[in-house]
Each structure stands twice: as structure tokens, then as C-alpha cells.
C-alpha positions in Angstrom: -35.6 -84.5 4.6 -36.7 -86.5 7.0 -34.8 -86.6 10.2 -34.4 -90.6 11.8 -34.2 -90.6 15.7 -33.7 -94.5 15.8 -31.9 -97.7 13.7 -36.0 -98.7 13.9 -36.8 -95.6 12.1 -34.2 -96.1 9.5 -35.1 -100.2 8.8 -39.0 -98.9 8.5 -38.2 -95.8 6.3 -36.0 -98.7 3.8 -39.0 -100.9 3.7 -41.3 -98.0 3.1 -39.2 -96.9 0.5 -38.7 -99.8 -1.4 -42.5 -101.2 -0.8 -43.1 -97.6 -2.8 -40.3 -99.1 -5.4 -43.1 -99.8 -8.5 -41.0 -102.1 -11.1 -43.9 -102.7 -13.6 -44.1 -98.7 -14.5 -41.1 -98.0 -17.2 -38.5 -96.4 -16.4 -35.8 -94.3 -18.4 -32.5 -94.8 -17.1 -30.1 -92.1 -18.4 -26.2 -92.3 -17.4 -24.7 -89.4 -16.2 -21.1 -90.6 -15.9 -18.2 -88.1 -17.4 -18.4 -89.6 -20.7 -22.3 -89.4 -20.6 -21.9 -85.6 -19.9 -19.5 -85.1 -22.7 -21.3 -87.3 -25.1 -25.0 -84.6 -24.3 -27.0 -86.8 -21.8 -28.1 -83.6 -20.3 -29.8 -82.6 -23.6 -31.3 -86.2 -23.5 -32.5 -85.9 -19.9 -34.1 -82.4 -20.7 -35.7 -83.7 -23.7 -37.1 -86.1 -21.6 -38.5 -84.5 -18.8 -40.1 -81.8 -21.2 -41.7 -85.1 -23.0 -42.7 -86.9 -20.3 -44.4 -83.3 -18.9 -45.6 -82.2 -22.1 -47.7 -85.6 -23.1 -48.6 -86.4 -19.7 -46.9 -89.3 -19.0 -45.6 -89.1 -15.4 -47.7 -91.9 -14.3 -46.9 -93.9 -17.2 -43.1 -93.7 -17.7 -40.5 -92.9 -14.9 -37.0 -91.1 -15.0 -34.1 -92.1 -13.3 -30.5 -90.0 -13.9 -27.4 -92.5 -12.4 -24.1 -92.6 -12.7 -21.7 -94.2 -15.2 -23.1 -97.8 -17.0 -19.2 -98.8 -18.3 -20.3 -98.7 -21.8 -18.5 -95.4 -22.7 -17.9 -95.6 -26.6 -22.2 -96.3 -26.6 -22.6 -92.9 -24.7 -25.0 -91.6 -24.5 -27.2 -94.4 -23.9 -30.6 -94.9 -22.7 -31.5 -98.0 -20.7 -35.6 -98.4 -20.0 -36.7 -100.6 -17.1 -38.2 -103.3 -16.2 -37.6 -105.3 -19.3 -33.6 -103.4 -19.6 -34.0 -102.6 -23.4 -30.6 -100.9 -24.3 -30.1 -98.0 -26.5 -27.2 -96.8 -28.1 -25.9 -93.1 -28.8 -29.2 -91.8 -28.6 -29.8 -88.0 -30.6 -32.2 -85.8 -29.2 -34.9 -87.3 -31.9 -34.5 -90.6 -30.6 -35.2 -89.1 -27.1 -38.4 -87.9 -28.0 -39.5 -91.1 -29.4 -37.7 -93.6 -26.4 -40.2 -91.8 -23.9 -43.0 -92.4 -26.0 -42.2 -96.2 -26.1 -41.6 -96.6 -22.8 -44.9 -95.2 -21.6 -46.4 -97.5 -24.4 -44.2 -100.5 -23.7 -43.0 -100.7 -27.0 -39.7 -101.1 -28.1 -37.8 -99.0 -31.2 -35.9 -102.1 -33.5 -34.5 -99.1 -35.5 -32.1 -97.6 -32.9 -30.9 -100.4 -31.0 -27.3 -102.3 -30.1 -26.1 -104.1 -33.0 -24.0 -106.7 -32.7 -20.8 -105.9 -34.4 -20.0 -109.7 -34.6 -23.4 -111.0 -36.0 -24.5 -107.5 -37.3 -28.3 -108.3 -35.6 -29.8 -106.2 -33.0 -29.7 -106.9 -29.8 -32.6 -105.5 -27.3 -31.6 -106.5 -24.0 -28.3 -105.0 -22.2 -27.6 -108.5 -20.2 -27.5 -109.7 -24.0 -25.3 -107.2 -25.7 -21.6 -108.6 -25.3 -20.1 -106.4 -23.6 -22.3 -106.8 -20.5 -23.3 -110.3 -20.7 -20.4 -112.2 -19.3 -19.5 -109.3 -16.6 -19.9 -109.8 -12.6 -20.8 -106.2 -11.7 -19.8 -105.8 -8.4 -18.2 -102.2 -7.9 -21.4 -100.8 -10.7 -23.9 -103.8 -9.6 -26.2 -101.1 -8.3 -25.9 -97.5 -10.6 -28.7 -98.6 -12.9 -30.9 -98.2 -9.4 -29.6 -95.4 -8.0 -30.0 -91.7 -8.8 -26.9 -89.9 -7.1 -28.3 -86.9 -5.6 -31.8 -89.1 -4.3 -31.1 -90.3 -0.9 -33.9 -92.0 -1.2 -33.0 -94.2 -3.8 -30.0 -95.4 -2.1 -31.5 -96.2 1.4 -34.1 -98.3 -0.6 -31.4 -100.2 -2.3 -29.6 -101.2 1.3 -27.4 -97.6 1.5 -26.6 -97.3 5.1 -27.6 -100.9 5.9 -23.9 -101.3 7.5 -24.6 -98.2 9.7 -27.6 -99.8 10.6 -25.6 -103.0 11.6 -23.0 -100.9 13.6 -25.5 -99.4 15.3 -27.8 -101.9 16.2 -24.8 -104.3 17.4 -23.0 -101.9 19.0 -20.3 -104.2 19.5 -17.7 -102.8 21.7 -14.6 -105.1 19.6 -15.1 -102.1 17.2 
């Protein structure tokens, strides 16, 4: 880990790190929230990474492990970046096949949301009901951000009011 003597070094190290941020390589979002655990997204997220190793694809498809989505009942779900296709319940199968789309930028119509209301399929989580009238505030950024990657969290702003404290260094507080 790299050790930061300065705020400076900090604010560079963010922009370096979210320069580095590449948003037009897929990326498989697995949630690892209690009911993900429960539900097997560890088998889904070894699958994965023996898939993505296996056939080669670690330039073309990412993998990014984060907490909790809110969609419990749908775990465990896969969501792949940029274009947030949503999938539901996914078996190990389905795994196999997800990475293989993602790195082809293809999406599987078999296996995703269906609308309980209109009974069609629905490919994008901002679409699928349950998501698409929410404010995220408290989860607005656990799609982005793999838990045990510090890196991932200074890129998205984490520490950005430390930053502020110490660059102020307002004596009020």
C-alpha cells in the first residue's frame, strides 16, 4: 500500500485512480451482501474468476465483488457494467455463460428480470421496478465499490472529507 505524506498526494493518487477507472471494458458486478452469501454468490464469483482465467478474458471483461444491491429475493444476482444489464438468481451455469457475454458484449434474453406485472423481460436494473423510482442515497455507490479495495473507494471520493478537514484546517472544529 502506498503510504500518502500530504492532502496533495492523496487528491493526485484519486485522480490517478479514477483516470485508470476504464468504463467501456465490461464489468461483472457480483453482490456480496448477507443474503448474496446465503443465496451462493461465492460459488458465482469462483466460477467467474476461473472463467474469466481459464478463456483469457482479463482484458476483456472485469470483476468487481461489492456489497449488498437491496434486491434480496433476486439473490444472487449479477449486474454487468457499463450498460447495467441485470440478472436474476443466477446458477453456476448461468455464470459461465454471463462472463462470456460480457467479454463479447452480448446480452442473455433467456435469464433476465421479468416483469411480474407485464410478464416481459427487462434488461436494464434502472428499468426493473423495483429500482427505477428509488433515490439511492445510503447504497448510491456499492455497485462501484469493492469493500476490501481501498482503491476503489478513494477513486469514488472515499476520504474526500478528510481531505477537506485537512486541507482547511479550520480551527472552529
Amino acid at each position: 500500500m502506498l503510504r500518502l505524506s500530504s492532502v496533495n498526494e492523496l487528491k493526485q493518487l484519486r485522480g490517478v485512480l479514477f483516470d485508470a477507472i476504464d468504463e467501456s471494458t465490461p464489468c461483472i458486478v457480483i453482490p456480496t451482501g448477507t443474503c448474496g452469501q446465503a443465496c451462493g454468490a461465492g460459488d458465482l464469483i469462483r466460477v467467474a474468476k476461473r472463467e474469466i482465467l481459464a478463456k483469457g478474458l482479463t482484458k476483456k471483461v472485469r470483476l468487481r465483488i461489492t456489497g449488498c444491491h437491496g434486491f434480496c429475493q433476486m439473490e444472487p444476482s449479477v449486474l454487468v457494467e457499463p450498460h447495467r444489464v441485470f440478472y436474476p438468481k443466477v446458477g453456476l451455469n448461468e455464470m459461465e455463460r454471463i462472463v462470456e457475454a460480457a467479454a463479447s458484449n452480448k446480452v442473455l434474453t433467456d435469464i433476465l428480470f421479468v416483469d411480474p406485472e407485464t410478464g416481459k423481460p427487462v434488461e436494464k436494473q434502472d428499468d426493473i421496478p423495483f429500482f427505477n423510482k428509488q433515490v439511492r442515497r445510503l447504497l448510491a455507490w456499492n455497485e462501484k465499490v469493492d469493500p476490501i479495495r481501498i482503491y476503489d473507494y478513494i477513486a469514488q471520493g472515499g476520504y474526500s472529507d478528510l481531505e477537506e478537514v485537512l486541507f482547511k484546517q479550520n480551527s472552529e472544529w
